[in-house]
C-alpha positions as CSV (number, residue, x, y, z in Angstrom):
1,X,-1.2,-2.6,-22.6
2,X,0.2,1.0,-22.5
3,X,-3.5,2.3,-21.0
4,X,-3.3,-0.4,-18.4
5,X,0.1,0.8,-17.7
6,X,-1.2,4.4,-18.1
7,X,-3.8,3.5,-15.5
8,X,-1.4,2.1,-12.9
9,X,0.6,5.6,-13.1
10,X,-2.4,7.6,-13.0
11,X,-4.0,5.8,-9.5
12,X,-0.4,4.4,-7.8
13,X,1.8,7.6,-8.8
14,X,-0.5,10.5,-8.8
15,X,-2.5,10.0,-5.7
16,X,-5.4,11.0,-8.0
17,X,-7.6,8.8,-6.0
18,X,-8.0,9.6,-2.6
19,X,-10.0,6.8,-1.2
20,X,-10.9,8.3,2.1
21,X,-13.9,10.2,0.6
22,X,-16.8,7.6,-1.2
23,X,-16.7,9.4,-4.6
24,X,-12.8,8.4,-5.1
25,X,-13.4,5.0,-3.7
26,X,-15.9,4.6,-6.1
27,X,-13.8,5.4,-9.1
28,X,-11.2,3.6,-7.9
29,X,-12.9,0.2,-7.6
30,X,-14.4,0.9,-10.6
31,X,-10.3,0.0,-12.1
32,X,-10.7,-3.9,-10.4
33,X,-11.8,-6.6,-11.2
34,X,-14.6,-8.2,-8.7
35,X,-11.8,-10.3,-7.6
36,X,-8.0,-9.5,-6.7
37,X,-5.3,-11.8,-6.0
38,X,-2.9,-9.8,-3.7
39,X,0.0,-10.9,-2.2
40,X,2.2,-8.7,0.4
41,X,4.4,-9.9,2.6
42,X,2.2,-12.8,5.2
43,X,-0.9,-11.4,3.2
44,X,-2.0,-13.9,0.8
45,X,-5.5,-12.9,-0.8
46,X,-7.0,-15.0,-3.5
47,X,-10.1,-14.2,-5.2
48,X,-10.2,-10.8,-2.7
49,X,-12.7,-8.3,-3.2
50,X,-11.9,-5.1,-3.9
51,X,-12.3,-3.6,0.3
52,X,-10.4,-6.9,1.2
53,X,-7.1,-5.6,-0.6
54,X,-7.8,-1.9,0.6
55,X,-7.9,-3.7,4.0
56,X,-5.0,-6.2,3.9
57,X,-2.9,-2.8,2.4
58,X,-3.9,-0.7,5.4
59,X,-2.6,-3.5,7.9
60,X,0.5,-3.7,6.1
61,X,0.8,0.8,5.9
62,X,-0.9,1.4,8.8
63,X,1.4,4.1,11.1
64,X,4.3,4.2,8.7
65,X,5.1,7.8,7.5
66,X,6.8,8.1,3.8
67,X,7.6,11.1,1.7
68,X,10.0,11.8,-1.4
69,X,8.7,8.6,-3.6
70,X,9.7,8.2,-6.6
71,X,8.1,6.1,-9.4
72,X,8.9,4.4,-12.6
73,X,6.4,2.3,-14.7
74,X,7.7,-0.4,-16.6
75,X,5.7,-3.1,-18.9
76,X,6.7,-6.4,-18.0
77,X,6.9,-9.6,-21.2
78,X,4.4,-11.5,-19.8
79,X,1.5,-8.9,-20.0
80,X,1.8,-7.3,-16.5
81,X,2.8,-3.7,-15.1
82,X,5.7,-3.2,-12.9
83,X,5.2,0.2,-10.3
84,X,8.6,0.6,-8.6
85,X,9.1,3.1,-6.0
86,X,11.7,4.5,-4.2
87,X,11.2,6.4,-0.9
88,X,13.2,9.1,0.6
89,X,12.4,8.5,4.1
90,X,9.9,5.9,6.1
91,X,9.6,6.2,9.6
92,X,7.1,4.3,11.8
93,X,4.6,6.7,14.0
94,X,2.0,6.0,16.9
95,X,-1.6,7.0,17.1
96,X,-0.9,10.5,18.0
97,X,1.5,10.7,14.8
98,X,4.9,11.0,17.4
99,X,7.7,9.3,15.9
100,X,8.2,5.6,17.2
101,X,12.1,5.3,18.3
102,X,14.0,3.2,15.9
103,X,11.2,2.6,13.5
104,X,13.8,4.9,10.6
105,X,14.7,3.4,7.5
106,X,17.9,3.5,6.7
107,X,17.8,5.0,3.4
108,X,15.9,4.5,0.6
109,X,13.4,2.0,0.7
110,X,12.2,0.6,-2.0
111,X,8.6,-1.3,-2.8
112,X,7.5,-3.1,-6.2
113,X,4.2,-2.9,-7.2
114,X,3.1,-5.8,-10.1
115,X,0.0,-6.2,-11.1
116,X,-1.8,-7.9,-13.5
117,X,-4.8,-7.3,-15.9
118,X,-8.0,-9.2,-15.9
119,X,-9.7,-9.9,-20.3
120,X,-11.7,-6.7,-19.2
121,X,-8.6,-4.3,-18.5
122,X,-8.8,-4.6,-14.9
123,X,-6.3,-4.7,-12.2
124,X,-7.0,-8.3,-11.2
125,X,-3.6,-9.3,-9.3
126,X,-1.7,-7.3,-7.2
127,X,2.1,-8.5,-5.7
128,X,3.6,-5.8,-3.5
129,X,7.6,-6.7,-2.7
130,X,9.6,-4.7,0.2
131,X,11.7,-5.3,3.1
132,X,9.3,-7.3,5.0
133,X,11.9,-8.1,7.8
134,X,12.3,-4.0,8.2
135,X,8.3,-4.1,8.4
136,X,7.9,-6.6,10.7
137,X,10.3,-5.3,13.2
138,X,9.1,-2.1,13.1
139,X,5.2,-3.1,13.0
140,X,6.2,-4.5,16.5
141,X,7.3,-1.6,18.0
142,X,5.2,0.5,16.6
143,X,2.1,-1.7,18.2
144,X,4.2,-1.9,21.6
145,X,4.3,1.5,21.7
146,X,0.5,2.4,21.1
147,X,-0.9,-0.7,23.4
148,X,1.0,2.2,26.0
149,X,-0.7,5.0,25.4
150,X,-4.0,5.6,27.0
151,X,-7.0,6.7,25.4
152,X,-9.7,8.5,27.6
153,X,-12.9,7.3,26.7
154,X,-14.0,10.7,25.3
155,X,-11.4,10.5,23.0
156,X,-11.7,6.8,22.1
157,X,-15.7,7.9,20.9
């Protein structure tokens, strides 16, 4: 149980997978199961693939900006690893990466990772837990603001 948890740490904490080149996404889907359960906020993934949860997690991260987290792993009774995280400062951004108005967190926000481990060792659930009415809000204007902002078809190649 302490290399699962070990595991967690190493891919959630250490951003030692990257998985915008193939090579880390490759040895990071090597760590799950051929099917996740994830569940985040209206996302509710049974029997995922691997890509499905990478996809559902982008919808839910997509044009949020976060620094300062802070971690703590903890091993949960029932078998499972709990990744809480604290971070310093969200803020919600456009396409162009320009601050959306009133999109701040106030304060620290926090997110709780659980996950839970297939026979094999593998990460085969996934619950992430946050302030989904914060999210929601801020999703919207965030989306308002980029249906405004034009693209020229050059740049939208």
């Amino acid at each position: 149980m302490e290399a699962f948890a070990a595991m967690v740490e190493e891919v959630m904490c250490k951003n030692t997978y990257n998985v915008t080149t193939r090579e880390a996404h490759g040895k990071m889907r090597a760590l799950y199961s051929d099917t996740v359960s994830f569940r985040a906020g209206d996302y509710d993934l049974d029997n995922g693939s691997f890509e499905e949860v990478l996809i559902a997690c982008r919808e839910i991260w997509r044009g949020y900006r976060c620094s300062g987290p802070r971690h703590n792993v903890t091993l949960l009774e029932d078998g499972k690893v709990q990744l809480s995280q604290e971070i310093e400062h969200v803020e919600g951004v456009d396409i162009r990466g320009n601050l959306v108005e009133s999109t701040e967190y106030d304060g620290e926000f926090s997110v709780t990772h659980v996950f839970s481990m297939s026979a094999d060792g593998k990460i085969c659930g996934w619950e992430q837990d946050f302030d989904e009415e914060f999210m929601y809000i801020s999703r919207a204007r965030i989306d308002t603001q980029n249906e405004e902002i034009e693209i020229s078809p050059c740049a939208a190649a």
